[in-house]
FIMIVO-238122 format. One line per field, with one value per residue: residue number from 0; x, y, z of N, C-alpha, C in turn. Coordinates in Angstrom, 2 decimals, padded with zeros to 5 digits. Each point is the difference from the previous one (the first is absolute). Layout:
<pts>
nr: (NUM/...)
nxx: (X/...)
nyy: (Y/...)
nzz: (Z/...)
caxx: (X/...)
cayy: (Y/...)
cazz: (Z/...)
cxx: (X/...)
cyy: (Y/...)
czz: (Z/...)
</pts>
This chain:
<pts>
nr: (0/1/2/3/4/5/6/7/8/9/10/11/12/13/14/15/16/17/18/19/20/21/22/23/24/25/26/27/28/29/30/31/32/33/34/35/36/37/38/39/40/41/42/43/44/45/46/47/48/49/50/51/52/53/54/55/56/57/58/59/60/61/62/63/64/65/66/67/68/69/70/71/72/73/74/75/76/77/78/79/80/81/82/83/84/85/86/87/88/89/90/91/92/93/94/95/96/97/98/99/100/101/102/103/104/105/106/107/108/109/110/111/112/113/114/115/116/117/118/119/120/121/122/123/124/125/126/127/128/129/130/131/132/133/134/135/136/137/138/139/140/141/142/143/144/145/146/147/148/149/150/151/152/153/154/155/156/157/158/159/160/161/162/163/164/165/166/167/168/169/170/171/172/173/174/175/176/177/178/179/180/181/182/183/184/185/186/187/188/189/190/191/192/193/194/195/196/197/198/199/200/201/202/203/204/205/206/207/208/209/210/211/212/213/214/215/216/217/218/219/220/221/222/223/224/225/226)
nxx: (005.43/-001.36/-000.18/001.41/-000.74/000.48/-001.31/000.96/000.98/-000.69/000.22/001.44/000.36/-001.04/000.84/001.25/-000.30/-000.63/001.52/001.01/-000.94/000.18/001.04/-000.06/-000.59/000.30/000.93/-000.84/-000.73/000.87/000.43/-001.14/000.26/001.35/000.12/-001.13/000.61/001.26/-000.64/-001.07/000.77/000.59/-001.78/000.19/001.22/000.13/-000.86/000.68/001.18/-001.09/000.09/-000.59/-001.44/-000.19/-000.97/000.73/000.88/-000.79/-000.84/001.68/000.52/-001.29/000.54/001.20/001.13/000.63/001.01/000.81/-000.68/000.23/000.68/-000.41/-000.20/000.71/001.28/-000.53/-000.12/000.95/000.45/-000.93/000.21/000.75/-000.45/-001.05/000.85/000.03/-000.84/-000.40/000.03/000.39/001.14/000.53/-000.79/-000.46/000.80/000.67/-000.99/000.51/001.35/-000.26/-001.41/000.24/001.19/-001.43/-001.15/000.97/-000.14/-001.58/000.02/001.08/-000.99/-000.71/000.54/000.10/-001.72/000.70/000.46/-000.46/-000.91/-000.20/000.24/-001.85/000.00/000.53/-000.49/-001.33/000.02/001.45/-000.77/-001.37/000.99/000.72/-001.44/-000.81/001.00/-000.50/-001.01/-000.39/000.96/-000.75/-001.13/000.59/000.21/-001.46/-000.32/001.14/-000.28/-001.01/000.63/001.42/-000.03/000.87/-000.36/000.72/-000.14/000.34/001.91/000.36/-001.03/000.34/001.52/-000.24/-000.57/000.89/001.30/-000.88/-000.42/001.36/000.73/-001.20/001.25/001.40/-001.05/-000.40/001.04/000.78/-000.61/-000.27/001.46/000.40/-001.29/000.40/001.29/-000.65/-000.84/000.76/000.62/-000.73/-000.51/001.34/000.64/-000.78/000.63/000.71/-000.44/-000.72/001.41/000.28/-000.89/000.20/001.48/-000.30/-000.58/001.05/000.51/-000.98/000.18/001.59/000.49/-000.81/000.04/000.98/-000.44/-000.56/001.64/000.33/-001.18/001.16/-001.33/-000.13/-001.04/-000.26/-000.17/-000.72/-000.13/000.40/-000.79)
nyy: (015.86/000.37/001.25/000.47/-000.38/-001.41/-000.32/-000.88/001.04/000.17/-001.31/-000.35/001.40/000.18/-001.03/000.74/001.20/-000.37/-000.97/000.93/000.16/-001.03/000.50/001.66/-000.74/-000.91/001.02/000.60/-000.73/-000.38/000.64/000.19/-001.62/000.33/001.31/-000.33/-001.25/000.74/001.24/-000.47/-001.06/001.33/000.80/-001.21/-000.06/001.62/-000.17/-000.77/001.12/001.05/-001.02/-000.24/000.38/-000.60/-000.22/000.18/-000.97/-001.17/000.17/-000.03/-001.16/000.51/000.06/-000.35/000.72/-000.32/-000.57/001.22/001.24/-000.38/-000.38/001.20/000.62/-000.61/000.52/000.36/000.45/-000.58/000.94/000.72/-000.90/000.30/000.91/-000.92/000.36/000.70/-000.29/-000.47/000.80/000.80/000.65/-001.31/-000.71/000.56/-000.03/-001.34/000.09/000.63/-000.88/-000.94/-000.06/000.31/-000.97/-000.59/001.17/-000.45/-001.42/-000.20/000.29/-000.97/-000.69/000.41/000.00/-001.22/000.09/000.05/-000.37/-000.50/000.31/000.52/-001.24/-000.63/000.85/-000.38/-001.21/000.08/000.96/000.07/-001.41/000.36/000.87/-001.25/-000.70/000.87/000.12/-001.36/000.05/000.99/-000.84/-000.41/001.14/001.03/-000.94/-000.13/001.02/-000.40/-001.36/-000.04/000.48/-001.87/000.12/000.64/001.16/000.37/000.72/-000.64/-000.15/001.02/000.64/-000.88/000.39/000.95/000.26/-000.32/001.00/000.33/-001.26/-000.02/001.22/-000.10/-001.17/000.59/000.36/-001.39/-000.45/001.55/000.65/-000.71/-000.05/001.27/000.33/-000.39/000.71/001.05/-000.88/-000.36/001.15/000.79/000.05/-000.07/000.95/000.64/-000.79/000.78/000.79/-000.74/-000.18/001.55/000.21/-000.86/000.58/001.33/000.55/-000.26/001.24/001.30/-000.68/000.13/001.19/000.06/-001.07/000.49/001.20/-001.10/-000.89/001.53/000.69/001.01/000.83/000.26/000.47/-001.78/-000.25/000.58/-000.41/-000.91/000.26)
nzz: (-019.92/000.80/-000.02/-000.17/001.27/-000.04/-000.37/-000.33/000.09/-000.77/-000.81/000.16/-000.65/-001.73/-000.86/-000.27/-000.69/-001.25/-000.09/-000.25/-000.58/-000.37/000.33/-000.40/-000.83/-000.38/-000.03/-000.95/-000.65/-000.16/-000.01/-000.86/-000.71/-000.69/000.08/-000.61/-000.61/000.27/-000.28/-001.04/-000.78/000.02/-001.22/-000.65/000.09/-000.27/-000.95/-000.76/000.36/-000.11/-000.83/000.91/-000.70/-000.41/001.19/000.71/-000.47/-000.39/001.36/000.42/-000.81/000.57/-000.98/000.39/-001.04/-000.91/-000.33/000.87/-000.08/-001.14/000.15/000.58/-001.34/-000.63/001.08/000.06/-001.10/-000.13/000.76/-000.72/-001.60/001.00/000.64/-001.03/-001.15/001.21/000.34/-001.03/-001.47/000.82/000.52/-000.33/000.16/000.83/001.16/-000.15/-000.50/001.01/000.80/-000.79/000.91/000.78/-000.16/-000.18/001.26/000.96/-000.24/-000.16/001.16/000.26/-000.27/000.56/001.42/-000.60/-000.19/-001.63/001.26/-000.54/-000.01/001.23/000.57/-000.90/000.66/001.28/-000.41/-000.55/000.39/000.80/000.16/000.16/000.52/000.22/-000.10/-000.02/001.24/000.09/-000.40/000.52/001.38/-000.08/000.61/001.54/-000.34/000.12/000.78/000.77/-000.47/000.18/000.94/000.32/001.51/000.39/-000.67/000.42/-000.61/-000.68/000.81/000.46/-000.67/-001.07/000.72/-000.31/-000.95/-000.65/000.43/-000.68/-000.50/000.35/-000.12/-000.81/-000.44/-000.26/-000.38/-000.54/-000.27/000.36/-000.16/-000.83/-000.48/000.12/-000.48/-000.79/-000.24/-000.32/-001.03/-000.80/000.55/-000.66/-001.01/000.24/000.00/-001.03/-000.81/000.44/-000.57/-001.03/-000.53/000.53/-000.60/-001.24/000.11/-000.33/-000.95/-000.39/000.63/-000.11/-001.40/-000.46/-000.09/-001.36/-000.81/000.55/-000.27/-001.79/000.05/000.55/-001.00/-000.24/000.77/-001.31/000.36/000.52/-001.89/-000.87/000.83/-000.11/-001.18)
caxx: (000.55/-000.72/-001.56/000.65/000.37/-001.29/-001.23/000.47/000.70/-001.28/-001.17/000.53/-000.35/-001.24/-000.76/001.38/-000.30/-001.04/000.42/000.32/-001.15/-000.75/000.50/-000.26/-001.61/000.37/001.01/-001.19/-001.18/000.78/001.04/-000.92/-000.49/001.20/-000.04/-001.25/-000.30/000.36/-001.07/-001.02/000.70/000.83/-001.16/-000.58/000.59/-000.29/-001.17/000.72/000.70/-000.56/-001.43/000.42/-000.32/-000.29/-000.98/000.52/000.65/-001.18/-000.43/000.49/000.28/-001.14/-000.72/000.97/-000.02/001.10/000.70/000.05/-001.41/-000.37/001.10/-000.80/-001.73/000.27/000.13/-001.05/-000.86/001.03/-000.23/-001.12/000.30/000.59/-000.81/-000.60/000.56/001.54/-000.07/000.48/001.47/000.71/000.41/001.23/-000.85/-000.33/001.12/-000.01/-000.95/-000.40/001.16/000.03/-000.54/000.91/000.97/-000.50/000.17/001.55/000.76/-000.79/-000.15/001.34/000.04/-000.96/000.98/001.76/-000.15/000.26/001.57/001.03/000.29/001.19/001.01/000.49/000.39/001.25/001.01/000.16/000.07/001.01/000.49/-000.50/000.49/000.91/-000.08/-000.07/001.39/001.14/-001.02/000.59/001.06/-000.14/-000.44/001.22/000.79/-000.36/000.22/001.33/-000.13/-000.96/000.72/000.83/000.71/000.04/-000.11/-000.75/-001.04/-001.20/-000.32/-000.53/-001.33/-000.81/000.37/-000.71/-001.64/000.38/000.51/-001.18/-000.50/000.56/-000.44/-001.38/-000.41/000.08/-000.84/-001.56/000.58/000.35/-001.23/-001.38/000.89/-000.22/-001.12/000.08/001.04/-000.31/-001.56/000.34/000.67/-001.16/-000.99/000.60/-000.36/-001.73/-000.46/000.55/-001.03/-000.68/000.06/-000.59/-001.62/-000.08/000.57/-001.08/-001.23/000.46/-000.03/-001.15/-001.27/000.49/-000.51/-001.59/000.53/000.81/-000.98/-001.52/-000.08/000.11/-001.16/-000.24/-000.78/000.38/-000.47/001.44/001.19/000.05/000.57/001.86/001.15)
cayy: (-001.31/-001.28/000.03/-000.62/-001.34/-000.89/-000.30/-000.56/000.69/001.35/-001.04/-000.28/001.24/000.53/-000.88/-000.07/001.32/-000.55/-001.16/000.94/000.58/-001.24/-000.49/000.81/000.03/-000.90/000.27/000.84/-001.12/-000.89/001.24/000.00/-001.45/-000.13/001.09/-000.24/-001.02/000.02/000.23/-000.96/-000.70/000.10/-000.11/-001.19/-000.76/000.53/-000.66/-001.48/000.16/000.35/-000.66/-001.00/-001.20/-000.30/000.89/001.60/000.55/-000.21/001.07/002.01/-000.58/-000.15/000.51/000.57/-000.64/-000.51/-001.58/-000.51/-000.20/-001.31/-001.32/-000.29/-000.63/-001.50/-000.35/000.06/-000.68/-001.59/-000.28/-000.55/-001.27/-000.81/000.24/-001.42/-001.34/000.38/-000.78/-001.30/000.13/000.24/001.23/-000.24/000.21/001.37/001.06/-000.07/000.68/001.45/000.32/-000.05/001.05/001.05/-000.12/000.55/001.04/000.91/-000.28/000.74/001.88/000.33/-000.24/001.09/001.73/-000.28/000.01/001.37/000.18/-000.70/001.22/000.81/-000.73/-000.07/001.59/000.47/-001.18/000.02/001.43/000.12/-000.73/000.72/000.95/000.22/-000.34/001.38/000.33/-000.91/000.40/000.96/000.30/-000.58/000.84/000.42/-001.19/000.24/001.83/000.20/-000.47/001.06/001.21/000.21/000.98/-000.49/001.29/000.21/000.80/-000.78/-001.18/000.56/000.03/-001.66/-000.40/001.25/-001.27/-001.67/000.05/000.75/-001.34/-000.81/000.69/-000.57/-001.57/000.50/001.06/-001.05/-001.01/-000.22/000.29/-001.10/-000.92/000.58/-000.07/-001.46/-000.20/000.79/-000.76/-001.54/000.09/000.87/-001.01/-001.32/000.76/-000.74/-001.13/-000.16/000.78/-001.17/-001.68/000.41/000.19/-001.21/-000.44/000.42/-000.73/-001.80/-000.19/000.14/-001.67/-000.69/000.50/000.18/-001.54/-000.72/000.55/-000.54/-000.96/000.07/-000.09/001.30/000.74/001.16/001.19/000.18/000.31/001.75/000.92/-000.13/000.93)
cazz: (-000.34/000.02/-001.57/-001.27/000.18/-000.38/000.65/000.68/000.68/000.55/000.84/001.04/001.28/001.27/000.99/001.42/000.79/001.03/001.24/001.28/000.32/000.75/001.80/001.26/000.60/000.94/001.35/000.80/000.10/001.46/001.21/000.79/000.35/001.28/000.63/000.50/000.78/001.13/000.84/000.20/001.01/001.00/001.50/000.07/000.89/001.23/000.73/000.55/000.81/001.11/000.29/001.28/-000.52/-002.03/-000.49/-000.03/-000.92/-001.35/000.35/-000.19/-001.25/-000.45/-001.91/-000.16/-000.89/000.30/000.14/001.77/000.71/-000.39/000.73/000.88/000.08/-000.22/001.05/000.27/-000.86/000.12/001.72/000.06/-000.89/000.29/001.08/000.70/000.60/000.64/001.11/-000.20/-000.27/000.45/-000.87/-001.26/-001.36/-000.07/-000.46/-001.67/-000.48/000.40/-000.86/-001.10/-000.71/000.76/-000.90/-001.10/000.07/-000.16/-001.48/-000.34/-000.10/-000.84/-001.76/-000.52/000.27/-000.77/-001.52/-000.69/000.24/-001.08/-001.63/000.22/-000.46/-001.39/-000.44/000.47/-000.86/-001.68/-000.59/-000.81/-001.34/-001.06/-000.35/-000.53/-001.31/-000.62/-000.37/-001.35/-001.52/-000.58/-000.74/-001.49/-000.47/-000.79/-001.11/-001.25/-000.57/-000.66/-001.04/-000.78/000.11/-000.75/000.71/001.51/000.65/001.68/000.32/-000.79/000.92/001.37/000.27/000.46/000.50/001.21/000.06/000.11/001.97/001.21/000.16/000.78/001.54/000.89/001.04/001.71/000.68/000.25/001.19/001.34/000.77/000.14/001.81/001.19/000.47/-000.02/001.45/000.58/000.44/000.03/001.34/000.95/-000.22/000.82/001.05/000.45/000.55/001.49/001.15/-000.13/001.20/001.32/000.36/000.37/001.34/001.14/-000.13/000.36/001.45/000.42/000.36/001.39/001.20/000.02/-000.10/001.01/001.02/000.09/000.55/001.29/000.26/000.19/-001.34/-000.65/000.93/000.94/-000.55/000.41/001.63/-000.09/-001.24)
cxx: (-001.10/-000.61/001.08/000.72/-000.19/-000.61/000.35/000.07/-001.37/-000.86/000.45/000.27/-001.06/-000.54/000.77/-001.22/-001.91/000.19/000.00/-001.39/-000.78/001.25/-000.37/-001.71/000.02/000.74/-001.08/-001.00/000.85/000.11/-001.51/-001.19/000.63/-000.50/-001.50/000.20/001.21/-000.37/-000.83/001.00/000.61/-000.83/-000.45/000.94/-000.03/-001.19/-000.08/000.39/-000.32/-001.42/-000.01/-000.74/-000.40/-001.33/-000.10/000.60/-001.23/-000.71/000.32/000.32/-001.50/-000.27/001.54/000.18/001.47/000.20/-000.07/-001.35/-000.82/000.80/-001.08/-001.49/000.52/-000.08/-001.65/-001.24/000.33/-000.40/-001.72/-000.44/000.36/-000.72/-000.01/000.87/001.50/-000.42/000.89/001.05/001.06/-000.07/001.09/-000.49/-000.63/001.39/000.25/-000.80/-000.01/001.15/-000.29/-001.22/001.11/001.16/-000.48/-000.24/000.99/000.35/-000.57/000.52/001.08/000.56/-001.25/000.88/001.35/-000.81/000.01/001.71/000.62/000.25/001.41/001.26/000.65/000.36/001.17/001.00/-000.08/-000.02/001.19/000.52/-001.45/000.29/001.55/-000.16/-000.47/001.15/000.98/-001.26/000.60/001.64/000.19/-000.38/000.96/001.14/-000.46/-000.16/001.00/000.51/-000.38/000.13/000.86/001.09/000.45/-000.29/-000.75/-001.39/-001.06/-000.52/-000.39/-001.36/-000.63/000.64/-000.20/-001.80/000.45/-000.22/-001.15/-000.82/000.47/-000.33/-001.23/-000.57/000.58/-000.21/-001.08/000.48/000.78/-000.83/-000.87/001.02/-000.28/-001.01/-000.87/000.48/-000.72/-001.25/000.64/000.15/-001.33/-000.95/000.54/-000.45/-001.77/-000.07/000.71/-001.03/-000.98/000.06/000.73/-001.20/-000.33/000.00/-000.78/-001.30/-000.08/000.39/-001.20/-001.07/001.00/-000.81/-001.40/000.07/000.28/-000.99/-001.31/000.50/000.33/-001.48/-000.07/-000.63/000.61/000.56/001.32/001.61/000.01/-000.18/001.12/000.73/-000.24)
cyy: (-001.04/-000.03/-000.42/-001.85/-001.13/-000.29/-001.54/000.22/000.87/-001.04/-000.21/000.72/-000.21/-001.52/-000.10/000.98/-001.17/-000.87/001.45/000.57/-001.23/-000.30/001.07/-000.17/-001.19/000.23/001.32/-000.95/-001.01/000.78/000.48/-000.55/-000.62/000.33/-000.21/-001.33/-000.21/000.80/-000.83/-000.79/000.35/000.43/-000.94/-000.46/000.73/-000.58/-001.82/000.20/000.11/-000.84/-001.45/-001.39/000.08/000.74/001.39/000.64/000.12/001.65/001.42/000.04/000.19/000.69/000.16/-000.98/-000.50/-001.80/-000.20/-000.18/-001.31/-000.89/000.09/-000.54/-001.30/-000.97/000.06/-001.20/-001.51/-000.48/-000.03/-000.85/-001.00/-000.44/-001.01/-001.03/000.30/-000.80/-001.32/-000.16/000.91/001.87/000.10/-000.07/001.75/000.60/-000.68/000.46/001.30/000.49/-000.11/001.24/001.41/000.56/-000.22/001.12/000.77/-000.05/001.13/001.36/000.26/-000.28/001.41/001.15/-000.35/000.27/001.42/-000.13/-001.00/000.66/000.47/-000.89/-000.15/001.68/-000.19/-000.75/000.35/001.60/000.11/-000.75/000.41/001.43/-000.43/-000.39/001.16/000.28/-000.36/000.42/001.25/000.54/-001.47/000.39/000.98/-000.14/-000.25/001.19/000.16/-000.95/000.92/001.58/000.45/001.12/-000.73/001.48/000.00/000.59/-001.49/-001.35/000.04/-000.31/-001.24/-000.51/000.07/-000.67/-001.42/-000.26/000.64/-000.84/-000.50/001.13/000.13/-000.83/000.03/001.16/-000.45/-000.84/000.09/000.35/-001.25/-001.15/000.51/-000.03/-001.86/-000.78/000.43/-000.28/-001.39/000.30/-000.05/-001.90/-001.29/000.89/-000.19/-001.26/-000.68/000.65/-000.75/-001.12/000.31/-000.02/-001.39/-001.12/000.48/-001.37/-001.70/000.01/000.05/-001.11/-000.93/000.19/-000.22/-001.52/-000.40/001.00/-000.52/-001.21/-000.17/000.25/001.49/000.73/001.09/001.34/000.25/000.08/001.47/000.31/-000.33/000.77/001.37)
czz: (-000.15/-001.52/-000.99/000.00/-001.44/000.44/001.25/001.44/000.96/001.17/001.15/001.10/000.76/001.16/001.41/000.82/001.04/001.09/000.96/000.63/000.69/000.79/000.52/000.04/001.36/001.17/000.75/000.48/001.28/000.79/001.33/000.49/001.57/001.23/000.99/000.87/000.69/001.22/001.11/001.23/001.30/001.66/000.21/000.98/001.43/001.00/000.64/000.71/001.49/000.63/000.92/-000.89/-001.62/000.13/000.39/-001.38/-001.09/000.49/-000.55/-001.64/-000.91/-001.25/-000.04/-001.33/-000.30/000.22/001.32/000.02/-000.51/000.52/001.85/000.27/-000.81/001.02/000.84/-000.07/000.07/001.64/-000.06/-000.26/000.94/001.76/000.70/000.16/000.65/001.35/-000.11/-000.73/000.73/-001.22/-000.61/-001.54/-000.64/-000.33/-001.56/-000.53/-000.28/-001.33/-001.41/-000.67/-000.34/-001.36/-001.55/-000.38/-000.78/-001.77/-001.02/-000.21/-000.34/-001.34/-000.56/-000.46/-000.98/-001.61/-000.10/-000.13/-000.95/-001.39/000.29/-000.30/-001.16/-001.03/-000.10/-000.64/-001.38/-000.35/-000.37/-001.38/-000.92/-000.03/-000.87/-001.81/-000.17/-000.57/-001.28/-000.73/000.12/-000.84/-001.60/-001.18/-000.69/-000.62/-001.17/-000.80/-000.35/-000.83/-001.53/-000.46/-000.72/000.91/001.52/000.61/001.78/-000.20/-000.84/000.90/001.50/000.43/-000.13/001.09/001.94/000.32/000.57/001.67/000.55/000.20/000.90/001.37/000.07/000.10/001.23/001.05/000.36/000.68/000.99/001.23/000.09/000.87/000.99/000.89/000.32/001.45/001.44/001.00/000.80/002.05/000.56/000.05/001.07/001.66/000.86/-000.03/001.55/000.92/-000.17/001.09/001.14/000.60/000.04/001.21/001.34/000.33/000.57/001.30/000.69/-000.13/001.31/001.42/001.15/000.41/001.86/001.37/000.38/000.47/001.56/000.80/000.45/-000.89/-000.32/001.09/001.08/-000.21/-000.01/001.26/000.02/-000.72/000.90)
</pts>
């Protein structure tokens, strides 16, 4: 059916058949983008989790790579920036600080991990209506053969008619899959960014922490004999 198409008709396949091939490259290329930096994150928080102070955490967090592990050496880095002057300003200013570095972080890595995923959207919306114009050229097409013909014979009208609808079932063979998978990221991608502003949340406790121990004048050391 395809080779006796119009060339019309031929363009639009093959361009339905390349959308389907650019969502499953993308649902392979995501699936194990995904897959890596929820990883990353979920030892990253293991490690917040278990950590009494920020420089414990910067410490075991050391070449780790990953958003968490960055949201800690931020945190870090800001409480150093900021060092000299906590005597006198107090540690409200820091925690703001910390926060906003922090939730940039987050925005970031969640706009990184959301690029690619929109193709998929626009697949999933315009393939059936550039499969359904295949559809109407062709069957115009076969209107005009049988014009020309001079017949309504089945056998003369069948076959443009048959090309016409196979346009249309491989716009929807490009587009229900590219929703799906779409759907599919849209959960996951909201999902990391929760394990994100879990870790977050870690991290904003631990400068607390660190914060209200240097204003009780307790050193570090004697915080880890307590933990």
């Amino acid at each position: 059916m395809f080779m006796a198409a119009d060339w019309v008709v031929k363009s639009v396949m093959i361009g339905l058949a390349l959308a389907s091939l650019a969502t499953w490259t993308v649902w392979v290329a995501k699936s194990l983008e995904l897959a890596g930096a929820r990883s990353r994150a979920k030892r990253a928080m293991k490690v917040i989790g278990h950590s009494a102070t920020l420089s414990e955490a910067v410490r075991s967090l050391d070449g780790a790579k990953g958003p968490a592990a960055i949201l800690v050496r931020a945190a870090e880095d800001e409480v150093r920036l900021s060092g000299p002057a906590l005597a006198r300003a107090g540690g409200e200013g820091l925690k703001e600080r910390v926060s906003s570095r922090l939730s940039r972080i987050e925005a970031k890595a969640g706009r990184r991990l959301s690029k690619g995923t929109g193709i998929l959207a626009t697949i999933g919306s315009v393939a059936p209506f550039v499969g359904l114009f295949g559809t109407v050229w062709g069957i115009m097409n076969s209107f005009i053969g049988i014009s020309q013909a001079q017949t309504t014979n089945l056998a003369v009208v069948a076959p443009g008619i048959a090309e016409a609808l196979l346009a249309t079932a491989i716009g929807l063979v490009a587009a229900i899959p590219a929703v799906v998978i779409y759907n599919v990221f849209a959960r996951a991608i909201t999902g990391y960014r929760q394990l994100l502003a879990d870790a977050s949340a870690g991290v904003e406790r631990l400068v607390s922490r660190d914060l209200d121990f240097k204003t009780a004048g307790v050193p570090e050391g004697k915080l880890h004999a307590a933990e």
